[in-house]
Structures are given as structure tokens and as C-alpha cells.
DSSP file (Angstrom, degrees, kcal/mol; ACC not computed):
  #  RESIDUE AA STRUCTURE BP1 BP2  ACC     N-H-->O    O-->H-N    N-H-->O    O-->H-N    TCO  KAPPA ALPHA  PHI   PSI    X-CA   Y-CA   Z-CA
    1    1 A X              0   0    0      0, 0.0     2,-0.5     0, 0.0     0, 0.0   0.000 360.0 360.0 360.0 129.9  333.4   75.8  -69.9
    2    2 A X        -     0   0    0      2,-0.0     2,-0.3     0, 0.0     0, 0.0  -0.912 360.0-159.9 -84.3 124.8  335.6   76.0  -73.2
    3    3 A X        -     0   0    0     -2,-0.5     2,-0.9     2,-0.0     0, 0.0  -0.988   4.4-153.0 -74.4 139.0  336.7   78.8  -74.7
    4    4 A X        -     0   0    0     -2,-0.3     2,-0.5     0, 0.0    -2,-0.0  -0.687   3.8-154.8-119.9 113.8  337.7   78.9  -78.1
    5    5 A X        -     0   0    0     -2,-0.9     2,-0.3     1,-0.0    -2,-0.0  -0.582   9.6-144.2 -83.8 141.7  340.2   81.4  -79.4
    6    6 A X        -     0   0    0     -2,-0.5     2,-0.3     4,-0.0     3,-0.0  -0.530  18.4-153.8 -70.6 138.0  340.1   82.4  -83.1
    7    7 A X    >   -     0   0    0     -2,-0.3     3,-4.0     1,-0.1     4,-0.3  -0.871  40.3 -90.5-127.9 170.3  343.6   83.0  -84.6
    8    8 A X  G >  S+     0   0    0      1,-0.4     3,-1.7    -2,-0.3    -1,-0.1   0.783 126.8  61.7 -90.9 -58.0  344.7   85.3  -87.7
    9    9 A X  G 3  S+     0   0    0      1,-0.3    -1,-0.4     3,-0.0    -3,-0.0   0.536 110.3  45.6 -78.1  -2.8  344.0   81.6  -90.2
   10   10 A X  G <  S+     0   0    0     -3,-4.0     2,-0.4     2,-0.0    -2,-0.3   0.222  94.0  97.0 -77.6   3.8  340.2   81.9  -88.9
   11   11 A X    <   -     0   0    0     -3,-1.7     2,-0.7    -4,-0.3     3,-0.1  -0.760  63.5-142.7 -94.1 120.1  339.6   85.6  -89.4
   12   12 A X        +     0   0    0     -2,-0.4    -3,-0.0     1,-0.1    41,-0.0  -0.879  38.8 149.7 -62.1 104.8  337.8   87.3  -92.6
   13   13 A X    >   +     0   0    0     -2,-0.7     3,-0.8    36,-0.1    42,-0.4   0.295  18.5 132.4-117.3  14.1  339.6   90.3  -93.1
   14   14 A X  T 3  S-     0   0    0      1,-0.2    39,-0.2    40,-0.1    40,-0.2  -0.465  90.4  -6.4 -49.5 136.2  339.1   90.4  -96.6
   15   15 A X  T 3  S+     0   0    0     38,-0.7     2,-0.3     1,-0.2    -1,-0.2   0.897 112.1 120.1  49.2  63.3  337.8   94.3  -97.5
   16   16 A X  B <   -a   54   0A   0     -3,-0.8    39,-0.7    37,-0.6     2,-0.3  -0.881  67.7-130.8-137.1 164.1  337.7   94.7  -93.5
   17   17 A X        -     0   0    0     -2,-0.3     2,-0.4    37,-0.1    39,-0.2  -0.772  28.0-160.0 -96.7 166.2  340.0   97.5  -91.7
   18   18 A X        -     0   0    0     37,-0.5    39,-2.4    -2,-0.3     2,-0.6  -0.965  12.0-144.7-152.2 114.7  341.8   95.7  -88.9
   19   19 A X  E     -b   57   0B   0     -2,-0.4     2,-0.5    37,-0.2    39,-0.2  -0.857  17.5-174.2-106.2 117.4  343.4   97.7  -85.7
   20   20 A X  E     -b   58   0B   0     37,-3.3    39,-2.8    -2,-0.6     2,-0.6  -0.935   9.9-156.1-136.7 114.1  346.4   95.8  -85.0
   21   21 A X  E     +b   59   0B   0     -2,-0.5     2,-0.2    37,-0.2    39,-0.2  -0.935  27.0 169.7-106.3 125.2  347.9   97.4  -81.6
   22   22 A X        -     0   0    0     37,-2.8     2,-0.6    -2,-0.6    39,-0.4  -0.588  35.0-112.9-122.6-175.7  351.5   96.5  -81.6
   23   23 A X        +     0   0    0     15,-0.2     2,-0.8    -2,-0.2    37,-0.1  -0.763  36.3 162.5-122.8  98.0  354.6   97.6  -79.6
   24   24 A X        +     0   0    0     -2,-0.6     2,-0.9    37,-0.2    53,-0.1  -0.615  15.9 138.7-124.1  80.9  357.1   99.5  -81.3
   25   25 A X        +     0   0    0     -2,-0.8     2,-0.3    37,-0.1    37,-0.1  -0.931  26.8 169.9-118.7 117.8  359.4  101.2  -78.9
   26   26 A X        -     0   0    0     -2,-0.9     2,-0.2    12,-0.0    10,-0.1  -0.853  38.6-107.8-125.9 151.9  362.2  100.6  -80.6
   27   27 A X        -     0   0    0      8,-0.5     7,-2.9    -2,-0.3     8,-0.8  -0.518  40.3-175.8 -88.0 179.3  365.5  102.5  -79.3
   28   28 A X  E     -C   33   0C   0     -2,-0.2     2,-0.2     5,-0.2     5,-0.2  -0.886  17.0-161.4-150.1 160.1  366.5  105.1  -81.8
   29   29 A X  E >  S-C   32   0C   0      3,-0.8     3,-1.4    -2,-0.3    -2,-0.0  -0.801  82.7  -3.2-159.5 107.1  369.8  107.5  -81.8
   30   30 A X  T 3  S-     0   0    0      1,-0.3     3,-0.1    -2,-0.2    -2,-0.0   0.038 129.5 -55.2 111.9 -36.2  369.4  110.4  -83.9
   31   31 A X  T 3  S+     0   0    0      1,-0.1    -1,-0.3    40,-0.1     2,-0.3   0.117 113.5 128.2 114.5  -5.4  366.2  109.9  -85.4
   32   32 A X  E <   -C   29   0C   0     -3,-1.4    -3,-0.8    44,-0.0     2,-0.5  -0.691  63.3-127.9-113.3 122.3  367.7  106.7  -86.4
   33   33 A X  E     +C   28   0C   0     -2,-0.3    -5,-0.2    -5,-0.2     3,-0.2  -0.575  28.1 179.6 -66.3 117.2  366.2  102.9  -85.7
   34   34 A X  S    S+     0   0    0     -7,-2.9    -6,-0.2    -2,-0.5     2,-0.2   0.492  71.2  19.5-115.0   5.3  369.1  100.9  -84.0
   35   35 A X        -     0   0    0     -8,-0.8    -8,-0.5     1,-0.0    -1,-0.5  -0.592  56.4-177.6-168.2 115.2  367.4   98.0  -83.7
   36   36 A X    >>  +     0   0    0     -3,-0.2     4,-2.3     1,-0.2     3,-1.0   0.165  45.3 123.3 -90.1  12.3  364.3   96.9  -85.6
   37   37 A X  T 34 S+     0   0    0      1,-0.2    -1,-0.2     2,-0.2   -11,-0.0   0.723  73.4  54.6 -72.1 -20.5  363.8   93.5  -83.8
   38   38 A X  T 3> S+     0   0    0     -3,-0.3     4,-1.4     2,-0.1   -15,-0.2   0.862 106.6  45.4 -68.5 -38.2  360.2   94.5  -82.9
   39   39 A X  H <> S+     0   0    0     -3,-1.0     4,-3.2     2,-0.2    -2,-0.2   0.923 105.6  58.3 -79.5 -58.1  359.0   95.3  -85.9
   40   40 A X  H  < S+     0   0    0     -4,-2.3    -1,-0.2     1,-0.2     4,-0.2   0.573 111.9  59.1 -42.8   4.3  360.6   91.9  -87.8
   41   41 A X  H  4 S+     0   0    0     -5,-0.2     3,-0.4     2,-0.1     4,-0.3   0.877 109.6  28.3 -83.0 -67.4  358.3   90.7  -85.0
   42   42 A X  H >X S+     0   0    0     -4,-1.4     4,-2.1     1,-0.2     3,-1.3   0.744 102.8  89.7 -90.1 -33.1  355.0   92.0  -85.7
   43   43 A X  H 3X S+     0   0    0     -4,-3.2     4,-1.9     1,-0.3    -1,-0.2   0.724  86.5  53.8 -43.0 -48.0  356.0   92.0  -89.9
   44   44 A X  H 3> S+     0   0    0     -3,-0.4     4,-2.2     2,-0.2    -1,-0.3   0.888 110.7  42.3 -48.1 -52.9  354.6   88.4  -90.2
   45   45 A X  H <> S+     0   0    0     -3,-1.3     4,-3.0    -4,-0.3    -2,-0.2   0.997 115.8  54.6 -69.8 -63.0  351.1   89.4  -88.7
   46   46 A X  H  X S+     0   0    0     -4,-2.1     4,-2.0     2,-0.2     5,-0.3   0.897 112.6  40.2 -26.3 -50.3  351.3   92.7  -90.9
   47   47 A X  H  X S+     0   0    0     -4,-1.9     4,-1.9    -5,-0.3    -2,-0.2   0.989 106.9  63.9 -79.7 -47.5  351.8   90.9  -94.0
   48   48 A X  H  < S+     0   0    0     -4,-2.2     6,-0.2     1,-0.2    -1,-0.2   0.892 112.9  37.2 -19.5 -71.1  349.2   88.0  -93.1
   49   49 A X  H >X>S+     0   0    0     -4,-3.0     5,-2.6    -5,-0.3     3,-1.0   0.875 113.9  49.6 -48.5 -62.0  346.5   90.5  -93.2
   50   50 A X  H 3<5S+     0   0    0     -4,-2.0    -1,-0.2     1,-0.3    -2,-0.2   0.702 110.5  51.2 -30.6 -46.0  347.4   92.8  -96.0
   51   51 A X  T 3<5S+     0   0    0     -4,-1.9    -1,-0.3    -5,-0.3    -2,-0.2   0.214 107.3  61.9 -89.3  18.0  347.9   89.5  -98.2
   52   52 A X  T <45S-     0   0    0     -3,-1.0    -2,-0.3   -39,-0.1    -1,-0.2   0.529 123.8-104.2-133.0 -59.0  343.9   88.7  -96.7
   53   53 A X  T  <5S+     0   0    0     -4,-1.0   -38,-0.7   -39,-0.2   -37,-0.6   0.154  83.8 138.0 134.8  11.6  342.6   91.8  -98.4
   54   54 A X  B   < -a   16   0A   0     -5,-2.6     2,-0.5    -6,-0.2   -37,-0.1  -0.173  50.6-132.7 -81.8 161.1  342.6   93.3  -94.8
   55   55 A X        -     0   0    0    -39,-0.7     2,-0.5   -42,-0.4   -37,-0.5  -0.925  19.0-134.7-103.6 152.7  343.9   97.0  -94.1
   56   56 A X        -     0   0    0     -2,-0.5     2,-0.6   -39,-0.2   -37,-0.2  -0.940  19.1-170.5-118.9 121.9  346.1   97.3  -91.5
   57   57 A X  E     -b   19   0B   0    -39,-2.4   -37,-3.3    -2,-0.5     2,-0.4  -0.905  19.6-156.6-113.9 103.9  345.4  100.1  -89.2
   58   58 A X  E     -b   20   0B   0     -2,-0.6     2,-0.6   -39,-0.2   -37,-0.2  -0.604  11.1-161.6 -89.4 117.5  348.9   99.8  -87.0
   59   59 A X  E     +b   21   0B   0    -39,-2.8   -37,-2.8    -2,-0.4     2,-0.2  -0.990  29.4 128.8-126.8 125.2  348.2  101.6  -83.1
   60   60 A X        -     0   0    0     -2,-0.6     2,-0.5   -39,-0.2   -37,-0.1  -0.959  39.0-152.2-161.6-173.9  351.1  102.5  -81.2
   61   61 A X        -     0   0    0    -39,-0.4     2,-0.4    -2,-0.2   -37,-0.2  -0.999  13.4-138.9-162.9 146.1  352.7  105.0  -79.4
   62   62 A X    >   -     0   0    0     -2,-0.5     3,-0.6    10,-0.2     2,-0.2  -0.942  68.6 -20.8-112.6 128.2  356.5  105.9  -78.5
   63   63 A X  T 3  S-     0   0    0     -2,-0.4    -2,-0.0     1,-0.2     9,-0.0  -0.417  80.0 -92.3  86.9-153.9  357.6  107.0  -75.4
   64   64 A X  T 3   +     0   0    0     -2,-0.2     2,-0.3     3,-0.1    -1,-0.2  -0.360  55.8 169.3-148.2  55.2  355.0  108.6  -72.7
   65   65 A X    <   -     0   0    0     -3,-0.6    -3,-0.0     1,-0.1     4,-0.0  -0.525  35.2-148.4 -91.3 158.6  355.4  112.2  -73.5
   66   66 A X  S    S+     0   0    0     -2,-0.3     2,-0.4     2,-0.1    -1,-0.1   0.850  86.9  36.0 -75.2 -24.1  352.9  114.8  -71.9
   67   67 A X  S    S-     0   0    0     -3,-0.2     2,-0.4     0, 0.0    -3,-0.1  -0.969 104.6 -88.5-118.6 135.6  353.2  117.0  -75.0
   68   68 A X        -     0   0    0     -2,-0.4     2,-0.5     2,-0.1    -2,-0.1  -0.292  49.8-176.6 -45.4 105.2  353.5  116.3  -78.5
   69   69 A X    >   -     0   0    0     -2,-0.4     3,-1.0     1,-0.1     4,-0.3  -0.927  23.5-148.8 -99.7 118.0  357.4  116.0  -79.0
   70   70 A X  T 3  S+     0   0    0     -2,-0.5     5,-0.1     1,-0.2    -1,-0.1   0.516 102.4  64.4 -87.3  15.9  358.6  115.4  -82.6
   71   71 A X  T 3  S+     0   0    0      1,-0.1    -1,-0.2     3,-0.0   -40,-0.1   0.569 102.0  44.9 -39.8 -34.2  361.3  113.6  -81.0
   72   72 A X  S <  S+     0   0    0     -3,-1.0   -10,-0.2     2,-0.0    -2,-0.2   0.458  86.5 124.5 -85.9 -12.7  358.8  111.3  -79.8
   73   73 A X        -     0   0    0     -4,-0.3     4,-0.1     1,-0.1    20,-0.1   0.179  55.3-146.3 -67.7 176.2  357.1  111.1  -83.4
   74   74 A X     >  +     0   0    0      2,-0.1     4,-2.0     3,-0.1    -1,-0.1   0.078  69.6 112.8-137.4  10.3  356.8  107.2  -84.8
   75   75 A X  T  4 S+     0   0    0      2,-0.2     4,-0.4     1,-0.2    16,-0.1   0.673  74.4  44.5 -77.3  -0.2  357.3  108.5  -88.3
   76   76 A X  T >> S+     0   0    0      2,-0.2     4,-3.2     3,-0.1     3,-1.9   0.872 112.4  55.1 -74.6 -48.6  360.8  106.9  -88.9
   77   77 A X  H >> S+     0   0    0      1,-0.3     3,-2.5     2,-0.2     4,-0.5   0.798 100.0  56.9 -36.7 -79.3  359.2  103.9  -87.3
   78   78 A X  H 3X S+     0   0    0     -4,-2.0     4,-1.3     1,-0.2    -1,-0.3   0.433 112.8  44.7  21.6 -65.8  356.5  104.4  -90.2
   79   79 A X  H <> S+     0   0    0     -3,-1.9     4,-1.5    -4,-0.4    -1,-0.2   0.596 112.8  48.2 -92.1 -25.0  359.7  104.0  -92.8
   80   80 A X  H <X S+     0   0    0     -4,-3.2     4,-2.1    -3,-2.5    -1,-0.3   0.990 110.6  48.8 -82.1 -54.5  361.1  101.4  -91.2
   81   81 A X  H >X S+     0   0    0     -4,-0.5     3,-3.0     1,-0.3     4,-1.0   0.856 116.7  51.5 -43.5 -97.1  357.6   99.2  -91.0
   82   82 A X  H 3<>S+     0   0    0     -4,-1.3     5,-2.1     1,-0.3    -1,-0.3   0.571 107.8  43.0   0.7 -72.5  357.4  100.0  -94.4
   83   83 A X  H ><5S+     0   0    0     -4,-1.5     3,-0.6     1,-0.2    -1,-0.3   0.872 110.7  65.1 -47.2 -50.7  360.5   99.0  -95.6
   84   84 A X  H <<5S+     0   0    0     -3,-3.0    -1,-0.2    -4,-2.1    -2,-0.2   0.573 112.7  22.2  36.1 -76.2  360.0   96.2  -93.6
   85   85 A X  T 3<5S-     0   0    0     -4,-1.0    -1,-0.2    -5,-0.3    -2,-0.2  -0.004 108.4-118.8-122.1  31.9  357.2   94.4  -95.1
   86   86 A X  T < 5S+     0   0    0     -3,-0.6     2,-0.3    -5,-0.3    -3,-0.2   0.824  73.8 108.0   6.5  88.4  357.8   96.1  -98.1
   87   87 A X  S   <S-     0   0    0     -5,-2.1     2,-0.7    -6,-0.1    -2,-0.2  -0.962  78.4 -85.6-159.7 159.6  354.8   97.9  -98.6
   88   88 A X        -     0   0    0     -2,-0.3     2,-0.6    -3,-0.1    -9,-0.1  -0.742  44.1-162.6 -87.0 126.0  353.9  101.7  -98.5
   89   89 A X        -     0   0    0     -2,-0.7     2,-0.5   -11,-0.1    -6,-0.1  -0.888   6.4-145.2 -94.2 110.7  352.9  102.7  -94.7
   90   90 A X        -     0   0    0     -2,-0.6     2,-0.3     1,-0.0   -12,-0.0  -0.644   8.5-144.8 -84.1 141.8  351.0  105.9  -94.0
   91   91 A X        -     0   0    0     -2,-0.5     2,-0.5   -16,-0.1   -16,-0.1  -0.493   6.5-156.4-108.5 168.2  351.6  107.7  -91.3
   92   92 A X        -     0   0    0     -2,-0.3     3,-0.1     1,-0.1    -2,-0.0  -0.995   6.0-175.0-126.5 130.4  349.0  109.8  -89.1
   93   93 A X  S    S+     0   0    0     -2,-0.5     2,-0.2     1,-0.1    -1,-0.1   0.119  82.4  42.0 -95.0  -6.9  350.5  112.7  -87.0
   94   94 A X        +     0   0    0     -3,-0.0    -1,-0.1     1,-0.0     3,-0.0  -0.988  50.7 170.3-173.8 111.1  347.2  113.0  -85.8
   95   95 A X        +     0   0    0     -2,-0.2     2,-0.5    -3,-0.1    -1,-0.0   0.343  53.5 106.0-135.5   7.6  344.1  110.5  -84.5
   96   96 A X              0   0    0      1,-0.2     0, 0.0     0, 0.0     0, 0.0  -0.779 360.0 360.0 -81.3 131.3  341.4  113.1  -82.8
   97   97 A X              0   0    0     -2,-0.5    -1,-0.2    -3,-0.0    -2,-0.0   0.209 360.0 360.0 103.2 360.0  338.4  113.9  -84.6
């Protein structure tokens, strides 16, 4: 038995949302990104979609904390992505309800 994987150059994602779970724990000092090499990673895949008509709905999480810590927050990530793939990134503080 074959199985046949689809890649990213067989996908419609024209007018589609697309949930792209990525890994961006990236270290940080300050509040500050000190090394973005995860995100230049994933940037390619981002832009692929985006340039597809797709949305890209980016899921991740920083750290493991038990309580919301804005230490912990991913909205510098956000700035960085952004910058990044030069495009505006919104960020969600928030994904219940």
C-alpha cells in the first residue's frame, strides 16, 4: 500500500484559512529576539501561502507556563514574523471562545 503525500505546490489555499502549527521558541533577553533562525525557517512556508491567496493562521506557544505570564507572551515574536516576511501579522492574546 502507497501513500501519497500532498505538499504545499499541490494544495488550494486560495481564499482558504490555513493553520500552520510552527515552533517558535526562540530565546529572547529582555523582551528582545536573539536569534530569529526559527522563524527564517518557517518564513518560506508563510510566504508560499499568503502569495496562494491562503490566510495564515500561525499556532504556537512559548514556553510551558501554568498561568498567563506576559513574559511568556509571543507578541514580539508576532513583530519579528512580521518583519520577517514582510507583511502585517496580527496577534491574538487570546484563542477561547
Amino acid at each position: 500500500m502507497t501513500t501519497e503525500f500532498r505538499t504545499l505546490d499541490q494544495a488550494d489555499v486560495k481564499g482558504k484559512r490555513v493553520l500552520l502549527r510552527v515552533d517558535l521558541n526562540v530565546p529572547m533577553e529582555n523582551g528582545k529576539i536573539t536569534d530569529a533562525t526559527r522563524i527564517e525557517r518557517v518564513a518560506p512556508t508563510i510566504t508560499e501561502i499568503a502569495g496562494k491567496g491562503g490566510k495564515v493562521i500561525l499556532l504556537a506557544h512559548f514556553g510551558r507556563p501554568k498561568e498567563p505570564d506576559p513574559k511568556e507572551s509571543l507578541r514580539p515574536v508576532a513583530a519579528e514574523v512580521a518583519r520577517i516576511i514582510g507583511r502585517p501579522v496580527a496577534f491574538a492574546a487570546d484563542c477561547i471562545g
